[in-house]
C-alpha positions in Angstrom: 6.0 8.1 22.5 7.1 4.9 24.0 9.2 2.2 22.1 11.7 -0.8 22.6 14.8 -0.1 21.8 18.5 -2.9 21.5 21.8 -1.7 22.5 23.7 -5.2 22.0 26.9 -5.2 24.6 28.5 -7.9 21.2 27.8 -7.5 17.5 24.4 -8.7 16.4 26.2 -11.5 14.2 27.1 -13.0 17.8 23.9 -12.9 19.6 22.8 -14.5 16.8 25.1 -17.3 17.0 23.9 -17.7 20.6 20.7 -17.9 19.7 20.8 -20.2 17.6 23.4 -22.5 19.4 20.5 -22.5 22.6 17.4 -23.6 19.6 20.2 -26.4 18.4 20.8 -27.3 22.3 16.6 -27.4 22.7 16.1 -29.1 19.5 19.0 -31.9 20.2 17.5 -32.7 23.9 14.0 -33.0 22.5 15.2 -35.2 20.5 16.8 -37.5 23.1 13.6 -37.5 25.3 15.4 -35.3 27.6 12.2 -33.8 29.3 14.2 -30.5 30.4 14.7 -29.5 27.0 11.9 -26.8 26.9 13.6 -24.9 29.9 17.4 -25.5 28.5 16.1 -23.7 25.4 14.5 -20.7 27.3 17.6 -20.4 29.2 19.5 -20.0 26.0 17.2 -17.2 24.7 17.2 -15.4 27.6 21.0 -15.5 27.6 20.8 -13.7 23.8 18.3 -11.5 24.8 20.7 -10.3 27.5 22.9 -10.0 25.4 20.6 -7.6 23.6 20.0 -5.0 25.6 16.6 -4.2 25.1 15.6 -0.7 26.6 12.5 1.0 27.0 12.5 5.0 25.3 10.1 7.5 26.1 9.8 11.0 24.8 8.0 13.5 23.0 7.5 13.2 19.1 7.5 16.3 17.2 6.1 15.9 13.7 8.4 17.9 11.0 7.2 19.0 7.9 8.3 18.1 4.4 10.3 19.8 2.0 10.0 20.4 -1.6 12.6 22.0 -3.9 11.6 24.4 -6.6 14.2 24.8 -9.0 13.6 27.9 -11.3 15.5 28.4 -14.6 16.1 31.7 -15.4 19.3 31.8 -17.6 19.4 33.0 -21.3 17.8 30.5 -23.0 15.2 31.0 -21.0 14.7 34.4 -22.2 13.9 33.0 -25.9 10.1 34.4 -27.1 7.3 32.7 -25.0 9.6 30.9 -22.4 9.6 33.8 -19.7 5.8 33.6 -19.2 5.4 30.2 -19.6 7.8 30.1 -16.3 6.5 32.6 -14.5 2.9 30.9 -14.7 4.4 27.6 -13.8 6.4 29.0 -10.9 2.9 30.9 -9.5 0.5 28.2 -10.0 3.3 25.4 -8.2 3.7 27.9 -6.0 0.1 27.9 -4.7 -0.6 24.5 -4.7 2.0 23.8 -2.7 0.7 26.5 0.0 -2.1 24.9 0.0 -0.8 21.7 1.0 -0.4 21.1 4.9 2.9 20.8 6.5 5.0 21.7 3.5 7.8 24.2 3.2 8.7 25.5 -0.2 12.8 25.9 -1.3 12.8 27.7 -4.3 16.2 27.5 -6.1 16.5 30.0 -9.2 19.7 29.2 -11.6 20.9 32.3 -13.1 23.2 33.0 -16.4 26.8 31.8 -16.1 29.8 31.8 -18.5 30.0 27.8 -18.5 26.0 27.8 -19.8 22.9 26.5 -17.5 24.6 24.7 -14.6 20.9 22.6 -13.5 22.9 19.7 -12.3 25.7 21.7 -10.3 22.4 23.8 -8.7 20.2 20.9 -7.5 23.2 18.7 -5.9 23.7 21.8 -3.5 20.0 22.0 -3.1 19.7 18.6 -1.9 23.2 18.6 0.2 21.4 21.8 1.9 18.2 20.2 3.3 17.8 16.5 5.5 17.1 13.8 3.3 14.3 12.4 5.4 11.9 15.5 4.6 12.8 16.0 1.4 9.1 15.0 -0.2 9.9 16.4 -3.6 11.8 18.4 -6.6 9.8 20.6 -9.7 12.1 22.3 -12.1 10.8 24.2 -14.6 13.5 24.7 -16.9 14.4 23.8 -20.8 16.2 21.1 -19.7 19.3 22.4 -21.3 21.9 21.4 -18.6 25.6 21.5 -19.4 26.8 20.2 -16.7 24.9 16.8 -16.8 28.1 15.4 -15.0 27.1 17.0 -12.0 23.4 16.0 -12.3 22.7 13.7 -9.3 21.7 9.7 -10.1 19.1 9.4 -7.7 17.5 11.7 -5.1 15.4 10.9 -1.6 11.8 11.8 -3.3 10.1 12.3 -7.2 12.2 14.4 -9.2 9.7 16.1 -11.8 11.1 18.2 -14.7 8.2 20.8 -16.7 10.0 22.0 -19.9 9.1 25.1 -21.7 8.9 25.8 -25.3 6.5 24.9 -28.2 5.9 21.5 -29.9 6.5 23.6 -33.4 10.0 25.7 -32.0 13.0 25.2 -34.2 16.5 26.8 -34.6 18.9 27.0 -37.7 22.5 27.3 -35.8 26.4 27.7 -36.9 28.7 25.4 -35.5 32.3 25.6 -35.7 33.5 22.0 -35.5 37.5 22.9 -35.9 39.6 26.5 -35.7 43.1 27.2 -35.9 44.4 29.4 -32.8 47.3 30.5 -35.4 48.0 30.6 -38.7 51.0 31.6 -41.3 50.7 34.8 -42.7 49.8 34.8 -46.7 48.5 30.8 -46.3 45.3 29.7 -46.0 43.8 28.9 -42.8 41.5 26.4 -42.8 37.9 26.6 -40.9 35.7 23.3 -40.2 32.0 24.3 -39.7 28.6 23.2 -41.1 25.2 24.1 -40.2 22.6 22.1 -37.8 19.0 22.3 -37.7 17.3 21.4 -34.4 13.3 21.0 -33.5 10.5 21.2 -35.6 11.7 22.2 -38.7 9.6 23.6 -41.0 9.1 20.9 -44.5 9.9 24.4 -46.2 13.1 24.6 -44.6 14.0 20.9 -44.8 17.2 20.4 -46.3 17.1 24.2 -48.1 20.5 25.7 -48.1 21.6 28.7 -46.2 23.2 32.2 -46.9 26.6 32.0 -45.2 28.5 35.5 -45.4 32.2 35.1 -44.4 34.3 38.3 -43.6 38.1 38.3 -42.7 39.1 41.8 -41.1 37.8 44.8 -43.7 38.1 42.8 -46.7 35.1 42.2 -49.0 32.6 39.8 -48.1 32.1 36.7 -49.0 28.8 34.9 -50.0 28.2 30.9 -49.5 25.5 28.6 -50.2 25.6 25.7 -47.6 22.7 23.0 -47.1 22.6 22.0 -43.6 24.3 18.8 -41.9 27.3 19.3 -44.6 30.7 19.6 -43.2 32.7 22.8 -45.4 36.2 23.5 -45.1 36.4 27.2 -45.5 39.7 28.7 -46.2 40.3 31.5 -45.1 43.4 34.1 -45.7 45.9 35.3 -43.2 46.8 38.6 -44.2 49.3 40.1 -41.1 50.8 39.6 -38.2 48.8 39.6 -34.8 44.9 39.3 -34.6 42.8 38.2 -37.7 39.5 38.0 -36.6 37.2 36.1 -39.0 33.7 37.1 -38.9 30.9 34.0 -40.2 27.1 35.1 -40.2 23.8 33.2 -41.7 20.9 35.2 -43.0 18.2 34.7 -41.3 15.5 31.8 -43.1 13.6 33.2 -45.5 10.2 30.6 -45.3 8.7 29.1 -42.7 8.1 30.0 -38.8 10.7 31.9 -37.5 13.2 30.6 -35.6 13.8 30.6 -32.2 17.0 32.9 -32.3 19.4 34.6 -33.8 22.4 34.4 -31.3 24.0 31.4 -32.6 23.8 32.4 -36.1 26.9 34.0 -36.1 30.9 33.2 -35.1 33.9 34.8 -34.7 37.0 33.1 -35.2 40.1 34.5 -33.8 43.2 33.6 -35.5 46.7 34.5 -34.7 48.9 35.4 -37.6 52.4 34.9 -37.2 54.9 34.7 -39.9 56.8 31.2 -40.8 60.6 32.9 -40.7 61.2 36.5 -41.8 63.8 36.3 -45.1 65.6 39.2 -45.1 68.5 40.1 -47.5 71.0 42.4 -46.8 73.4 43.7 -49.4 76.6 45.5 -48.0 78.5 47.7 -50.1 82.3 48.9 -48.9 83.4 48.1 -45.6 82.8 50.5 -42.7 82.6 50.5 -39.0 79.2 49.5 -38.9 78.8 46.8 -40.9 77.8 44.2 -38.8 75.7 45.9 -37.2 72.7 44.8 -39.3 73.9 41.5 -39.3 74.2 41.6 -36.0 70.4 43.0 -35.3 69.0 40.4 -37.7 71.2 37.5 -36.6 70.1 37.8 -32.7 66.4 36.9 -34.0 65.9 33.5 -34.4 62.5 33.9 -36.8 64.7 35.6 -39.5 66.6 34.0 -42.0 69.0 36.3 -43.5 71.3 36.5 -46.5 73.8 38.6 -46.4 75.7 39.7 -49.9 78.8 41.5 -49.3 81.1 43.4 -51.9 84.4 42.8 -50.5 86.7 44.2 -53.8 85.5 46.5 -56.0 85.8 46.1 -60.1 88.1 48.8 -60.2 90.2 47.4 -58.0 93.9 47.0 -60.6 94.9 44.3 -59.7 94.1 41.8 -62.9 92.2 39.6 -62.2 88.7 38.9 -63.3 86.0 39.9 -60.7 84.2 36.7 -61.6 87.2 35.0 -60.3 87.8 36.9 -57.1 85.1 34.9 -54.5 85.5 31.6 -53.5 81.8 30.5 -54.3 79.6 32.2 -56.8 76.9 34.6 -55.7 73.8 33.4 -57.0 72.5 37.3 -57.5 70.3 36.0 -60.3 68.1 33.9 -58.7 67.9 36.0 -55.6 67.5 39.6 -57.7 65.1 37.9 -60.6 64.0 34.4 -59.8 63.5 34.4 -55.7 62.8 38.4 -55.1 59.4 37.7 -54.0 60.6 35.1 -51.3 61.4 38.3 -49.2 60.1 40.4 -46.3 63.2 42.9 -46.9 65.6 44.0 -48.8 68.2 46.4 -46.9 71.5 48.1 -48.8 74.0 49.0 -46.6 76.4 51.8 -48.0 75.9 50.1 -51.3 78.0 51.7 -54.5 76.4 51.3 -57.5 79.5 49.8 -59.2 78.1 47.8 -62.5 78.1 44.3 -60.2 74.4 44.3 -60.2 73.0 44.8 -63.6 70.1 47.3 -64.1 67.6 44.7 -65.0 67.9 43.6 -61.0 67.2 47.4 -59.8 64.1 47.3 -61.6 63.2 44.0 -60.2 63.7 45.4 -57.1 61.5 48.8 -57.6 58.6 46.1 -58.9 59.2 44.1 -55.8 58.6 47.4 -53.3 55.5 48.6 -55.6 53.7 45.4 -54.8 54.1 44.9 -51.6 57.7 44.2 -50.7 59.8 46.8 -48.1 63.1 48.3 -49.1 65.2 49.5 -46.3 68.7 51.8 -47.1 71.7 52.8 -44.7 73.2 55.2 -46.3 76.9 56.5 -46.1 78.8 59.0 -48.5 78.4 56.9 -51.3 74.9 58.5 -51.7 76.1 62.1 -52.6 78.4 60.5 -55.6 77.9 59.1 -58.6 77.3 56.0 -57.3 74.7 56.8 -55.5 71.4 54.0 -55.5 69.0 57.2 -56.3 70.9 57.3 -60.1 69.7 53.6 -60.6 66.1 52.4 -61.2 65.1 52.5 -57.5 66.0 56.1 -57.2 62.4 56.8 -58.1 60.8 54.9 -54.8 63.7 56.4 -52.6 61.9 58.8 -50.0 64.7 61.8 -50.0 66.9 62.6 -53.0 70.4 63.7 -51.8 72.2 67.4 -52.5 75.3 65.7 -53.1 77.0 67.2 -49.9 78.5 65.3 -46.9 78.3 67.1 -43.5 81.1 65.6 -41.6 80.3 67.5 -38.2 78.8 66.1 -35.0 75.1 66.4 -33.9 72.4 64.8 -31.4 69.4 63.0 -33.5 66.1 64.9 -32.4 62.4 64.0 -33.4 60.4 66.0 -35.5 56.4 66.2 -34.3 55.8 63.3 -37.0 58.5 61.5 -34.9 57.0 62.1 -31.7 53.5 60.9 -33.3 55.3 57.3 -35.2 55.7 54.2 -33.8 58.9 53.8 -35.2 60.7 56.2 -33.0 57.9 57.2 -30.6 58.8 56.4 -27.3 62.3 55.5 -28.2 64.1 54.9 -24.8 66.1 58.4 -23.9 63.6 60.6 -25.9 62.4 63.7 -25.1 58.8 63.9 -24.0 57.9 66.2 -26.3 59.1 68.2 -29.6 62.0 70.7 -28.5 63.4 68.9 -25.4 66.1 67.3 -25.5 67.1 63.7 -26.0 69.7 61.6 -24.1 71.4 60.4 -26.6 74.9 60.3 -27.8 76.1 62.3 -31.0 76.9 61.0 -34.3 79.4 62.6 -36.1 78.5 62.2 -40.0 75.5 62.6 -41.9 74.3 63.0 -45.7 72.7 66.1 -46.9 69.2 65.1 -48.5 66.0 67.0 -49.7 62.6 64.8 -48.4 59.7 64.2 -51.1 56.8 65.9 -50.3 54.6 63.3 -49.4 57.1 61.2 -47.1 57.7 61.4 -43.4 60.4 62.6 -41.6 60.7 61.0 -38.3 63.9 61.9 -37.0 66.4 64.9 -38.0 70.0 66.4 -37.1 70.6 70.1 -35.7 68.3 72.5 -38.1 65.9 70.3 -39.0 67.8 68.5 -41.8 66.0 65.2 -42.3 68.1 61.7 -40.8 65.5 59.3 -41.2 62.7 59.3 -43.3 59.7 56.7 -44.2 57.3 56.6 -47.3 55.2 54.4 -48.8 55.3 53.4 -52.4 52.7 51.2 -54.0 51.7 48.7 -51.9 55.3 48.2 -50.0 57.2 50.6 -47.7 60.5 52.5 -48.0 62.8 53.6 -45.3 66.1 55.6 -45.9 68.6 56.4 -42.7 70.8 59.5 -44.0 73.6 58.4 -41.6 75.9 55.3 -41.3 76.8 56.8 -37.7 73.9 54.5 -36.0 76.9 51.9 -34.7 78.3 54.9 -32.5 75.0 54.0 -30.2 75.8 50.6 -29.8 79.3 51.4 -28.8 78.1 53.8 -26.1 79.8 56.8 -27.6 78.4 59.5 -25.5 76.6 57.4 -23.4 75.4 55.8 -27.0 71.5 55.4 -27.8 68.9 52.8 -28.6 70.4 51.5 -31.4 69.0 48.1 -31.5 65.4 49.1 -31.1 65.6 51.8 -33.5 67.0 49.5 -36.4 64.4 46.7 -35.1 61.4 49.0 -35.4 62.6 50.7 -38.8 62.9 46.7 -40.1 59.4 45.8 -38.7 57.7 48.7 -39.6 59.0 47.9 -43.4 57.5 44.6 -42.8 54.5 45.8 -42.1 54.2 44.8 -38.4 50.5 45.6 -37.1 52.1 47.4 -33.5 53.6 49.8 -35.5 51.4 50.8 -37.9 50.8 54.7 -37.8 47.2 54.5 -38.6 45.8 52.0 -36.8 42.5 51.3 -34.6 43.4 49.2 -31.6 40.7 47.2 -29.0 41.6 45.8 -25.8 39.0 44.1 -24.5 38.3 43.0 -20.4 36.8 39.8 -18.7 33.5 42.2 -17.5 32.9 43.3 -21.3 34.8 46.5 -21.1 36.8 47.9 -23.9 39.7 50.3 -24.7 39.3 52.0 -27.8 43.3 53.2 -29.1 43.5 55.5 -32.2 47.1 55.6 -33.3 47.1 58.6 -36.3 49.8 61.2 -37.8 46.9 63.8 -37.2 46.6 66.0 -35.0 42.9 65.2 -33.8 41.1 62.2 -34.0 36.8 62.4 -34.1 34.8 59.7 -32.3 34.4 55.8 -33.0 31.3 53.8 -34.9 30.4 51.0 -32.7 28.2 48.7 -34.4 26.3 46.0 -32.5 25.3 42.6 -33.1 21.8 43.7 -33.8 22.8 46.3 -36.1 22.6 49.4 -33.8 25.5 52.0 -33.4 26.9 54.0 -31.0 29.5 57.2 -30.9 32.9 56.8 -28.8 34.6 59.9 -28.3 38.1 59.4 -27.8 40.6 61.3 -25.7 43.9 62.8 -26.7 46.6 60.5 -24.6 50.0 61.1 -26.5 51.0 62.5 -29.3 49.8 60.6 -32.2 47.5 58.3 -29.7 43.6 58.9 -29.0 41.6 56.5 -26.9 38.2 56.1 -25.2 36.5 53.7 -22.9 33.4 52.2 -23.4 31.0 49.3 -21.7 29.5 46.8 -23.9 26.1 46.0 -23.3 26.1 42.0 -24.2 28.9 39.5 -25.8 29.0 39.5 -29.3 30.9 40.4 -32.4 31.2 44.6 -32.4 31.9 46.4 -35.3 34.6 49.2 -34.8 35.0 52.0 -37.6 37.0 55.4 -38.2 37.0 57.0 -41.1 38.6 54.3 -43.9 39.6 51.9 -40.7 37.5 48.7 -39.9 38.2 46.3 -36.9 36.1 43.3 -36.0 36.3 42.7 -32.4 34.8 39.8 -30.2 33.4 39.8 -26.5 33.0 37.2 -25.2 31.4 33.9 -27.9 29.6 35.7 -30.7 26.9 32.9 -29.9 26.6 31.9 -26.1 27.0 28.2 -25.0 23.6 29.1 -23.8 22.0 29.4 -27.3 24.4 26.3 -28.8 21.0 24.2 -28.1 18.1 26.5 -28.0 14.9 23.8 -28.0 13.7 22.2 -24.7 15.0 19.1 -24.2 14.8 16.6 -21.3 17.3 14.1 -22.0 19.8 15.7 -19.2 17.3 15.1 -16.4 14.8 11.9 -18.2 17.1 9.8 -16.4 16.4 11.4 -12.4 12.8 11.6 -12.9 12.5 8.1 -13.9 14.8 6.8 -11.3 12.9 8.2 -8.3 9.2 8.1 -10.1 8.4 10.9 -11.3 7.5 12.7 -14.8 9.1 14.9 -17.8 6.3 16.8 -18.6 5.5 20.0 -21.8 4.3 23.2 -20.2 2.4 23.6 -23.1 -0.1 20.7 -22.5 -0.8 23.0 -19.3 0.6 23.5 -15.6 0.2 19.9 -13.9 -1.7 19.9 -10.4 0.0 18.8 -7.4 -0.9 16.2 -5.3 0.5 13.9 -2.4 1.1 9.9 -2.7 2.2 7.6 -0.4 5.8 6.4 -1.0 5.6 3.2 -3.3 2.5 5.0 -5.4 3.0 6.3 -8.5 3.6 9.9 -8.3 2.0 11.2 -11.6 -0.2 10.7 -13.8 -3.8 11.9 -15.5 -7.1 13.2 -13.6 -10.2 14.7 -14.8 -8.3 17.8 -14.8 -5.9 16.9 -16.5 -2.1 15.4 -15.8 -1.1 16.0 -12.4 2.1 15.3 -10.2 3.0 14.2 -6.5 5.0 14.6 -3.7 5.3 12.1 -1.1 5.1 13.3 2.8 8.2 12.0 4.6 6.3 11.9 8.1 9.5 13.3 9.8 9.3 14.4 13.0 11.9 15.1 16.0 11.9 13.7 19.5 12.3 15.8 22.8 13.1 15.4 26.3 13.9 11.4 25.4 14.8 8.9 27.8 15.8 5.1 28.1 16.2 2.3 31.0 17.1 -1.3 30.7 14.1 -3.4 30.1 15.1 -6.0 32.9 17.8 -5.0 35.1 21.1 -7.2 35.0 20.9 -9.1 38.2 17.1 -9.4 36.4 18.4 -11.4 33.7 20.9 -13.2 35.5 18.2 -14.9 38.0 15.8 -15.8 35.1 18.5 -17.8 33.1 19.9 -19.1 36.2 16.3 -19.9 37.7 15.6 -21.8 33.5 18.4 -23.7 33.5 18.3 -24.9 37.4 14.2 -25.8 36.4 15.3 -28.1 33.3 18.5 -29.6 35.5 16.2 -30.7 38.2 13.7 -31.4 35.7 15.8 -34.1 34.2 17.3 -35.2 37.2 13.4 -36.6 38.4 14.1 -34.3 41.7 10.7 -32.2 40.2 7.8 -33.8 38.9 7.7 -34.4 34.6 5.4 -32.1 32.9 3.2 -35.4 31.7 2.7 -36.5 35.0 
């Protein structure tokens, strides 16, 4: 290979300039008659070719052979009915062709499942940063055309871009979108859900417009049944009915006319939603005053969620004194619209060491039992007012009270121990400075008082003195929850007496546990779930053994989860799930929803093929968006400037375009005229025309 080379000693701009000042000078004496203007100009030239440089290159040409990138689609959607062999024939016949072809090297590029969906775009900018530009002679992908990442797909590229999408003319899909979820939501108010229902492809006129079956589920309550027409927005409301996780389960039946659709996967949701509570209202009636009377306030008052009222019997009405207990507080108690009109407004009600002294009419005790029977949570501290006459179990909420006292006070000290249940409860399981187990003993400071009381059968007693009589004991009534404390020595722990206890965590777990707080539930079925699709399965129970777990599947299959004892009270198992979706957990009468990963993948949000991602590349460097399901296109070669697709005898066909690359070895270069060379000729031109003009040489014409 030999060729003429420029390796200017000034910018091209200014041998340009010369160049064109020495065809000016030529032009101008030519003009005046000058007969020396033919050799003035051919001195300038030479000058700017000089300048120049022009070498001479020789070397060895090595021609390289062109590239073509095969980009191969294999993530989920991919895996929809029909789309897995209509690839794989693709890929082998493409494949062959292009073997066949001389001087052409294959790249295949496969894009596999990721979390962010089919990343086409992200896959075929590093394909074409990998290889040189100049052999790149073309790029097949077969692929769906679903790309979301069509940021990332590139504008242009070196050679014909040609995209073979899979799928059927007649594929269609019947999807759920959620357009709008709340992340939280207050407990006992309506959330509020945005979706609506989108039919893509080919729908079937059968299915045009026809409404679907839309089953909504909200933890283990009952189901509920929708009719929506698709392309119509709904606001579903949905209800909020505890603290922490509220997962909201949203499934279509599948269509019931017309071809099947493509997939099921994004026919179901599952919304997660927070529930937290707006402000906990907590009132707290105090009855004489003792030691520990603020310490409730005080517990309650640290939280910032909880709005408390706190009703305090400062004189008693048989105090002698004369005057009228109506006139004795500065500002009127309004007891009758908290205890009859605003009961319901609360999360708790606790008496502290409250008499029973004729101040708050019977008609308010029986609001009160009402309030715990449907739902409300009743919380008492009791002192030696309960062995008297006055005692709260002689009024009306004596009946929902968990313990019935003897009438004797036991004014001697002893350590608080756990019973089994205790060791088993949230409420006092784990309590910092508790024994490990049933027998041991706690570090914990004594108390030094306690009342004497006989436990109802069916209640639980979590904590108890020396000799097993019962100190604290939990039940549940109706729908609410009942806790009575047998002591009103708890302040002695927060005053380290003895080294003193866990006083505040106690009374904070007794309050929540009345509130119904989902961590300390006794019976409950807990899921905590990993990034790699593993679960921990935690059965919190009162019993002693716990059999295995239901694990229901998004496709309706089950599976059995043994679970392992961990702690009293605590059972859990490990388990690998197979595939995101929404999983159905079950134990005897206990039902959690729980959600891996997007009940329907960003891969199946748009299931049929589509090549408006990558129309815009193949049209901007020539080449074609073609159906797999008119046939496999042949392959050909066109020069660069043809049209790189289009239809044969055989049908349609597409084209690379060879590069000719090719690489030079042992190369090298010498001046074309040495530079004493060039300084002689444009010193030898310009003498010529000097004499020329000056008659001292004879005119051309002559």
């Amino acid at each position: 290979m030999t060729g003429l080379r420029f390796d200017p000693s000034l910018p091209w701009p200014v041998v340009a300039v010369i160049a064109a000042l020495a065809l000016l000078a030529a032009a101008w004496a030519l003009w005046r008659g000058l007969p020396g203007w033919s050799l003035r100009g051919l001195a300038g030239l030479a000058a700017a070719a000089a300048l120049a440089a022009p070498v001479l290159e020789r070397g060895v040409r090595h021609g390289l052979s062109d590239i073509v990138i095969l980009l191969d689609d294999r993530s989920a959607s991919q895996s929809l009915p029909g789309r897995d062999a209509q690839t794989d024939a693709a890929m082998d016949q493409i494949t062959g062709q292009l073997a066949a072809l001389a001087g052409v090297e294959l790249r295949r590029v496969t894009v596999a499942d990721d979390p962010d969906g089919t990343l086409i775009g992200t896959a075929l900018t590093r394909a074409l940063a990998a290889e040189p530009e100049a052999r790149v002679a073309g790029i097949v992908a077969v692929t769906d055309g679903q790309a979301h990442d069509a940021a990332m797909v590139p504008a242009n590229a070196p050679a014909p871009v040609h995209v073979l999408l899979t799928g059927q003319p007649t594929d269609w899909d019947r999807r759920l979108v959620i357009d709008e979820a709340p992340a939280f939501g207050l407990i006992d108010t309506p959330a509020v859900i945005r979706l609506r229902i989108e039919d893509q492809g080919a729908v079937p006129p059968e299915m045009v417009g026809r409404p679907a079956t839309l089953r909504v589920r909200v933890e283990g309550e009952d189901e509920q049944v929708i009719a929506l027409p698709p392309g119509i927005p709904l606001d579903l409301p949905v209800s909020i009915t505890h603290a922490g996780q509220n997962v909201v389960s949203i499934r279509l039946d599948p269509p019931e006319a017309g071809a099947p659709q493509l997939t099921e996967q994004n026919d179901a949701a599952a919304v997660q939603i927070e529930g937290v509570r707006d402000r906990l209202r907590v009132l707290l009636v105090s009855g004489e005053p003792h030691a520990g009377e603020r310490t409730w306030r005080n517990l309650l008052k640290s939280d910032a969620n909880v709005d408390l009222i706190h009703f305090t019997i400062l004189r008693p009405p048989d105090k002698m004194d004369g005057v009228p207990v109506d006139e004795v507080a500065l500002i009127a108690f309004p007891t009758q619209e908290l205890f009859e009109q605003r009961i319901n407004d609360f999360d708790l009600i606790i008496f502290d060491r409250y008499r029973v002294r004729g101040i708050l009419p019977r008609d308010y005790f029986d609001n009160i039992r009402r309030y715990v029977q449907e739902g409300g949570a009743l919380l008492v501290s009791a002192g030696p007012e309960m062995a008297s006459v006055e005692s709260l179990n002689l009024s009306p909420i004596g009946d929902i009270l968990p313990a019935r006292p003897t009438g004797r006070v036991v004014q001697e000290a002893f350590t608080p121990q756990l019973t089994a249940d205790g060791h088993r409860h949230p409420v006092t399981s784990g309590l910092p400075g508790a024994p490990a187990e049933q027998g041991g003993e706690p570090g914990w400071g004594r108390w030094l008082q306690r009342q004497d009381i006989i436990p109802d059968p069916d209640a639980q007693v979590v904590m108890t003195a020396e000799g097993d009589a019962p100190l604290l004991v939990l039940d549940r009534e109706g729908e609410g929850r009942v806790a009575l404390l047998a002591s009103d020595q708890v302040w002695l722990w927060g005053r380290g007496f003895e080294g003193g206890g866990p006083q505040l965590e106690l009374l904070r777990r007794i309050a929540h546990w009345s509130m119904k707080e989902p961590e300390l539930e006794e019976e409950a079925l807990l899921a905590q779930t990993g990034r790699d699709l593993s679960v921990t399965v935690t059965r919190r129970t009162m019993q002693d053994e716990a059999g295995p777990v239901t694990v229901t599947a998004p496709d309706g299959s089950t599976a059995e989860l043994p679970l392992e004892p961990q702690e009293p009270g605590r059972f859990t198992g490990h388990w690998q799930a197979p595939a995101p979706g929404l999983y159905t957990l079950q134990h005897g009468d206990l039902t959690r929803l729980m959600a891996l990963g997007p009940a329907a993948p960003r891969e199946f949000e748009q299931t049929v093929a589509s090549g408006e991602a990558l129309a815009p590349l193949a049209e901007a460097t020539g080449g074609a968006v073609l159906h797999l399901s008119d046939g496999v296109p042949d392959v050909r070669t066109a020069r660069p400037g043809r049209s790189a697709h289009g239809w044969g005898v055989g049908g349609e066909w597409i084209a690379i375009t060879p590069r000719e690359a090719a690489q030079v070895s042992g190369l090298s270069r010498r001046p074309l005229l040495p530079d004493w060379a060039w300084l002689a000729l444009i010193a030898g031109l310009a003498l010529a025309g000097w004499l020329l003009e000056g008659g001292r040489i004879r005119s051309w014409k002559r």
